[in-house]
N, C-alpha and C positions, 0 to 999 in steps of 0.2 A: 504494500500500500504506500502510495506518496504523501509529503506531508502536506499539501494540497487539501489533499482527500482526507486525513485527519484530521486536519484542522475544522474542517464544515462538518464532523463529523465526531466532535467533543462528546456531543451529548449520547453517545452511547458507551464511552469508557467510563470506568469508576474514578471519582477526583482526584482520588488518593493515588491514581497509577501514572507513569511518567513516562512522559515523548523524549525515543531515542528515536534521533536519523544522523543518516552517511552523511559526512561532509564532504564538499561545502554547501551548506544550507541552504537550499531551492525550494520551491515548492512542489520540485519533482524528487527531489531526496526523497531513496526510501526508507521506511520510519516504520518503528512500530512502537506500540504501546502498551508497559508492561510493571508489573509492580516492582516498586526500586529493589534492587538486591539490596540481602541485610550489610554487603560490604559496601555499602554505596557508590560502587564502582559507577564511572565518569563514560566508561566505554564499555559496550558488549560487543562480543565478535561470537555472532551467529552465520551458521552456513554459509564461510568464508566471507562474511560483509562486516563489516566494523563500524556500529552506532556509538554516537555522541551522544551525550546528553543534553536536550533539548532547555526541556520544561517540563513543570509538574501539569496533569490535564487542568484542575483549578486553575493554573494560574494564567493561563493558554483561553482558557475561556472568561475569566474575568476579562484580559485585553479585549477579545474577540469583542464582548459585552459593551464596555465602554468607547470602541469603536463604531458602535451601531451608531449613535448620535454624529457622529461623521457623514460627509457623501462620498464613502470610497464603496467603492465595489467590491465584492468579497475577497476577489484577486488581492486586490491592494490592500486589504485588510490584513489576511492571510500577511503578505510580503510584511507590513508592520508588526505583524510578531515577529514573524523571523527577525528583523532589523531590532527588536528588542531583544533579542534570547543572545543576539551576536554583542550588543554594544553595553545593554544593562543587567542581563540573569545573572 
């Protein structure tokens, strides 16, 4: 799944679980969404692909949230997380 497609698609993971995707951060990165390991490992390397740690799903959807009051298009929405998860998570 891309994080694209994750991102418009928040509302069916649990909050508490955490967006990893391949770098570098696109909205075609692919990502998945999973409960943190207890070593709070920063990277997982599944089936030869190696995730970054994103975001937590809450916090992914707060932005998303506060963005609706905006006129960006969900595209650009989306791209303003990423641009958050890069420069302030």
């Amino acid at each position: 799944m891309n994080l694209f497609k994750v991102l418009l698609d928040l509302e069916n993971f649990p909050e508490d679980h955490t967006i990893y995707a391949e770098l570098p951060w696109t909205l075609e990165s692919e990502t998945i969404v999973v409960s943190e390991p207890d070593s709070g490992s920063v990277t997982l390397n599944i089936k030869d692909i190696s995730y970054s740690y994103f975001l937590e799903v809450y916090i992914a959807e707060e932005l998303l949230i506060s963005l609706t009051k905006t006129n960006l298009c969900l595209r650009e929405s989306c791209q303003k997380v990423i641009e958050y998860a890069i420069n302030d998570a």
